[in-house]
C-alpha positions in Angstrom: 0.0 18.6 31.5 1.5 15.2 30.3 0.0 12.1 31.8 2.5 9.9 30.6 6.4 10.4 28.1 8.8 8.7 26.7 11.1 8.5 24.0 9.7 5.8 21.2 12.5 3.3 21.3 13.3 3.9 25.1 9.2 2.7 26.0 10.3 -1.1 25.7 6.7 -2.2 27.4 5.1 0.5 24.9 7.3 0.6 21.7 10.0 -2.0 20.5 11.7 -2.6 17.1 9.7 -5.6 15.9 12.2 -8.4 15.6 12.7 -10.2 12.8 14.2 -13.9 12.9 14.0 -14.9 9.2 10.5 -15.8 10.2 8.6 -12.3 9.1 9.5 -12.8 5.4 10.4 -9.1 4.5 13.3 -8.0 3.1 16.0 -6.3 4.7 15.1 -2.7 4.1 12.1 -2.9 5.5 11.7 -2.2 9.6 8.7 -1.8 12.1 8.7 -0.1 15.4 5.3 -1.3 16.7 3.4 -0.7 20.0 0.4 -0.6 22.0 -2.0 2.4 23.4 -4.7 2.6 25.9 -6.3 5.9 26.2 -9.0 7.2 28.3 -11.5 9.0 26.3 -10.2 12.6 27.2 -6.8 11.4 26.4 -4.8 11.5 23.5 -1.5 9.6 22.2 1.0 12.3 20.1 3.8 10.6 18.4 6.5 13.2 17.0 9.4 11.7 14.3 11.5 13.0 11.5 10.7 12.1 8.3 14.4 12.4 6.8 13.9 11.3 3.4 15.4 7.9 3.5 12.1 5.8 3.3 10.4 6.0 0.1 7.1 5.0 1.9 6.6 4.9 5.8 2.9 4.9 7.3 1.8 4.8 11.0 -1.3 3.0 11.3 -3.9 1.9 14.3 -5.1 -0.9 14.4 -7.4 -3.2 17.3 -6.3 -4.9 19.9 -6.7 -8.0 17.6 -3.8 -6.5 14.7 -7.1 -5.5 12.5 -6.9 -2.1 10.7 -10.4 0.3 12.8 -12.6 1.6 10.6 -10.2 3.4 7.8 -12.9 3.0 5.6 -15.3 5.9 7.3 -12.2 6.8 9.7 -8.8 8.3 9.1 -6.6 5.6 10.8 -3.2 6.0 9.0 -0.9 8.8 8.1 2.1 8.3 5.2 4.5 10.1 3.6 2.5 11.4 0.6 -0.6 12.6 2.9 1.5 13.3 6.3 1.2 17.0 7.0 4.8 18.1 8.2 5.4 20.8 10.8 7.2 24.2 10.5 10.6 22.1 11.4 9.8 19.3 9.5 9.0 16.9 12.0 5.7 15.0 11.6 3.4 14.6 14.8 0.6 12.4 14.8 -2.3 12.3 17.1 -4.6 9.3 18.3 -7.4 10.2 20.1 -10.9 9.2 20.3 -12.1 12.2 19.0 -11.1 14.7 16.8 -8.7 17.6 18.6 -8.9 19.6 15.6 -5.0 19.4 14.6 -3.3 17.7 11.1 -2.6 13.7 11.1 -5.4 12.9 13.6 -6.1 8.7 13.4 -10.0 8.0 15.0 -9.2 4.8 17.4 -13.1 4.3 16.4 -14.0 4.1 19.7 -11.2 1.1 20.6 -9.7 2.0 24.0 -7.1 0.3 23.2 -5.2 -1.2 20.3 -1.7 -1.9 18.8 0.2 0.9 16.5 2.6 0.5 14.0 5.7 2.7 12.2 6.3 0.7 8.8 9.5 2.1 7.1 10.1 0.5 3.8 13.0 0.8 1.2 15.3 2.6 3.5 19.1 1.0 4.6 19.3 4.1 7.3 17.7 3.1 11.3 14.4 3.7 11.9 13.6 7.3 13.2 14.0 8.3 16.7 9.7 9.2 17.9 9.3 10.7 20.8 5.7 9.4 22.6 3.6 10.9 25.3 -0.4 10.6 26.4 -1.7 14.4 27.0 -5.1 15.7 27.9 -7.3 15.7 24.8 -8.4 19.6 25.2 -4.4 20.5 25.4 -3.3 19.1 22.0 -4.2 22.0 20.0 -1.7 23.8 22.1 1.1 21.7 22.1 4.3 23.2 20.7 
């Protein structure tokens, strides 16, 4: 059933802590995991994290394959906190698929087949959250546990 998993931070050529050098001008409560996706068009990306309370604001955004936001303005193409819809256990799992697998937190890749993705976790001093990352079948989503 799954294509393709991973833990988030173990995925080095898929998902690394974005470095910062002093050169990214943020301050020091403010982290990034970011990556990149390629999905077939009966494929889809599900991210699973905790949201543990210690960010007040994270998002997970898509974005191109050139770092610019897809279509959020017809498209949903980010998930946060406030609008995040949290499972029974209170993880959150976000899906990224071309086309809508009829779950909560779906982001549209707007018909990219590829692009870069992004956990921002601001005003927190605890690690960035542990995701867990796999590509599945589009039409087995739904069904997921």
């Amino acid at each position: 059933m799954i294509v393709r998993r991973t833990r988030w931070g173990a995925w080095r050529s898929f998902w690394s802590t974005l470095a910062d050098a002093g050169n990214l001008v943020t301050p020091d409560n403010v982290r990034y995991l970011s990556g990149y996706w390629r999905l077939a068009p009966y494929e889809a990306l599900v991210v699973d994290f905790v949201d543990d309370g210690t960010a007040d604001y994270w998002n997970l955004v898509i974005m191109s394959i050139w770092e610019e936001t897809v279509d959020w303005r017809e498209r949903p193409t980010s998930v946060n906190r406030a609008n995040a819809v949290r499972r029974a256990d209170g993880r959150v799992r976000v899906v990224v698929a071309h086309a809508d697998p009829g779950v909560p937190n779906w982001l549209d890749t707007a018909c990219h087949p590829e692009g870069s993705i992004a956990l921002r976790w601001f005003l927190s001093t605890a690690p960035l959250p542990e995701a867990d990352a796999r590509v599945v079948p589009l039409d087995q989503v739904a069904a997921l546990p």
